[in-house]
N, C-alpha and C positions, 0 to 999 in steps of 0.2 A: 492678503489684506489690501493689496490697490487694485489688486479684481473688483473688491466688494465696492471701494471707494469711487473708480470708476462707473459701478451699475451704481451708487447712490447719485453721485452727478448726474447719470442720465436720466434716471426717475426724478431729479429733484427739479427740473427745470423747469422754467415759467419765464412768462410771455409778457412784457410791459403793459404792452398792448389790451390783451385779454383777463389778466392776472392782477392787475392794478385797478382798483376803481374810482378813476379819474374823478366821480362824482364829488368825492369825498371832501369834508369842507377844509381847510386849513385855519389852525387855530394860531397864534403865535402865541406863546409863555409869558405871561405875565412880566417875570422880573427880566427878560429883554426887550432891548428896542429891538425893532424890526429889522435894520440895517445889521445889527448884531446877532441877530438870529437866524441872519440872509450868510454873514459871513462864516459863522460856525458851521452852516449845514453846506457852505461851499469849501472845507477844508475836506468835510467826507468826497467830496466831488474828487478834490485834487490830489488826494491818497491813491485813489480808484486809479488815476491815471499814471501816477508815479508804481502804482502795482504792476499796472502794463509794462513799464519800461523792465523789469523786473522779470517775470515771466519769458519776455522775447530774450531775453538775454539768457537765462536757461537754461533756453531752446537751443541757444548754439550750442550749450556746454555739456549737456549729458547725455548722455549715449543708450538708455536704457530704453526702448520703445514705449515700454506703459507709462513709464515715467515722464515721456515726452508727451504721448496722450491726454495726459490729463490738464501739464502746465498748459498745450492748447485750447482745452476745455475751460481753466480757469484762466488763461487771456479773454475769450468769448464771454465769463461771467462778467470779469473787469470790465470789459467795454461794455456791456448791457448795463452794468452799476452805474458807470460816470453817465452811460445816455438816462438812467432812470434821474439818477440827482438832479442831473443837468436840466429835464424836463420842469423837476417840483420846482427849483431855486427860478425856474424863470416864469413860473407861473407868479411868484412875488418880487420880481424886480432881476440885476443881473446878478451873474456868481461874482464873486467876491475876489481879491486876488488870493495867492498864497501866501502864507503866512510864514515866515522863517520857522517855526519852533516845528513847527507840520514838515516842510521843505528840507531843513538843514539834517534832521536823521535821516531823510531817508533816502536823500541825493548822497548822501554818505555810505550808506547801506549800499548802494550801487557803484561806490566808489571803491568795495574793497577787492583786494589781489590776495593779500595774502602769503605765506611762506611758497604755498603751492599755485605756481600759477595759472588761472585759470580752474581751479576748483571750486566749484560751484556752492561749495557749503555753507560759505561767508555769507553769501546773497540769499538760499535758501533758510538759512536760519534767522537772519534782521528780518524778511517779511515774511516767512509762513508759518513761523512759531511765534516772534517775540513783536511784531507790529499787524500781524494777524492776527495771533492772539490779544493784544492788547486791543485790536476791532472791537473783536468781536464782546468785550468786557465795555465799551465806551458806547458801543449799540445796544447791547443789552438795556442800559442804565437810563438812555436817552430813550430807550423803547419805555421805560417803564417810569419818566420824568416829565418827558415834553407831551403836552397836551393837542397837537395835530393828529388827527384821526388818519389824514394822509401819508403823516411821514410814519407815524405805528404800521401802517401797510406796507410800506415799502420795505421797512428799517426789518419784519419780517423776513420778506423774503432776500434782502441783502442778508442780515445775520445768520439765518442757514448756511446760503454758499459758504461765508466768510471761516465758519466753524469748520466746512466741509475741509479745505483748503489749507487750516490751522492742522486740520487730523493727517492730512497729505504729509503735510511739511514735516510733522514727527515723525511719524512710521518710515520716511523718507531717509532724513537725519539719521535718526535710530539704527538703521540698516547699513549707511556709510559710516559711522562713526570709528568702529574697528580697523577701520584703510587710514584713520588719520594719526598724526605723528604728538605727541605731547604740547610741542611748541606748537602746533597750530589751532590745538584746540584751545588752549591757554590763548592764543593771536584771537580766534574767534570770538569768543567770551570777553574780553578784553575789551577789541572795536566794538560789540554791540552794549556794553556795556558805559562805555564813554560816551556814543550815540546819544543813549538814554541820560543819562546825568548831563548831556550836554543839553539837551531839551529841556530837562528840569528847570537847569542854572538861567536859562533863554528864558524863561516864564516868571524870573523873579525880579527883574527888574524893566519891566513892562508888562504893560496889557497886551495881551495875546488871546487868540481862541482859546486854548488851554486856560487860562486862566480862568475865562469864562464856564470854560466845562467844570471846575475846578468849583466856584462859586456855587454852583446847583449839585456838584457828584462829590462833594465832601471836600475839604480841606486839603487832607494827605492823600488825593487820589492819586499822583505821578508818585510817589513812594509807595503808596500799595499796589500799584498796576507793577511796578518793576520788581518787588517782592514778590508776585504772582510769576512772572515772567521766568525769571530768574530760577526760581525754581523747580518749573519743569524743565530750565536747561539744565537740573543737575540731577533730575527726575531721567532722563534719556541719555544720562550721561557725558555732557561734554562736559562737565567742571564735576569736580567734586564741592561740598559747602567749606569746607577750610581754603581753598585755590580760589572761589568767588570771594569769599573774605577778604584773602591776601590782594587777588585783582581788584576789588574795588576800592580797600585801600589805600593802591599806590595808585590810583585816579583822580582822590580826592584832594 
């Protein structure tokens, strides 16, 4: 399975440069200002970058060769994403800063340890299941919302890798899950799951990019993106649905 995924990353690759066609006009959306539409699309930027921090760290921790193969491959996507964003946001003005509600999961997500220290699976599962996966549902949406002919080109060829990377992360998981101890799966589930509510409860009492995504991708989008989320951690196994019940909960 990461043989295949492996030959998909290496056929899937493309080139800013040659693959993007810079021609292409940029439209802005209607129902944002510009400034607001400049800082929304610089939170995909500073995801892309906080990915990196993610992937290098990994790198020290897992010992399996393919495994290390490929988080190399998807470091080199990640930096290719932030230099693509980084190009479009500055074709209309500068990137925007970060925004808490983007920042605080996922500085968090790289903040965990753990029962086990130094096991990898806390960080592997906050971003290549449950914030790669929730990408790749937030690109989709904006692929199929926002009316710039330039960023529909891009937003393609980021959302491939992003799904590629989502599919790593399970088969990965999936694989280690049996080496782990009850309490750390429950510890896991737990942290990514307050991450998320913590993001939520961040977005309700200010304007934020999320909120804005939020205004155009439906109402309940941060509750249905974690109902999605959620579910394939208990689709692959690390929670059962009565243990996510009881953890979210006593989160609440």
């Amino acid at each position: 399975m990461l043989d295949s995924i492996l030959a998909k990353e290496a056929a899937d690759q493309w080139s800013i440069e040659h693959d993007i066609d810079w021609d292409l006009p940029i439209r802005y959306p209607f129902w944002f200002r510009r400034s607001t539409y400049i800082r929304t699309i610089s939170q995909i930027y500073h995801g892309e970058r906080l990915t990196q921090r993610a992937c290098q760290r990994l790198l020290t921790e897992v010992d399996d060769p393919l495994v290390s193969q490929f988080l190399a491959c998807q470091l080199a996507d990640e930096q290719k994403h932030e230099a693509v964003f980084a190009r479009y946001i500055n074709l209309m003005g500068d990137i925007a800063p970060i925004e808490p509600a983007i920042k605080d999961p996922l500085e968090g997500s790289l903040a965990w340890q753990g029962s086990k220290l130094g096991s990898p699976l806390g960080v592997m599962i906050s971003f290549h299941i449950v914030f790669e996966g929730g990408a790749v549902t937030v690109l989709d949406r904006l692929g199929r919302s926002l009316p710039c002919p330039l960023f529909r080109a891009i937003n393609t060829k980021v959302m491939a890798d992003e799904a590629r990377h989502n599919a790593f992360g399970t088969k990965y998981v999936r694989d280690q899950l049996p080496n782990l101890s009850n309490e750390e799966r429950l510890e896991i589930f737990a942290h990514v799951a307050r991450l998320w509510l913590d993001c939520a409860k961040a977005t309700e009492n200010r304007y934020s990019i999320p909120i804005a995504l939020v205004t155009r991708l439906k109402s309940n989008y941060l509750a249905e993106n974690w109902e999605r989320q959620k579910l394939q951690l208990i689709k692959i196994g690390l929670v059962t649905a009565d243990e996510a019940m009881k953890t979210e909960a006593s989160l609440r």
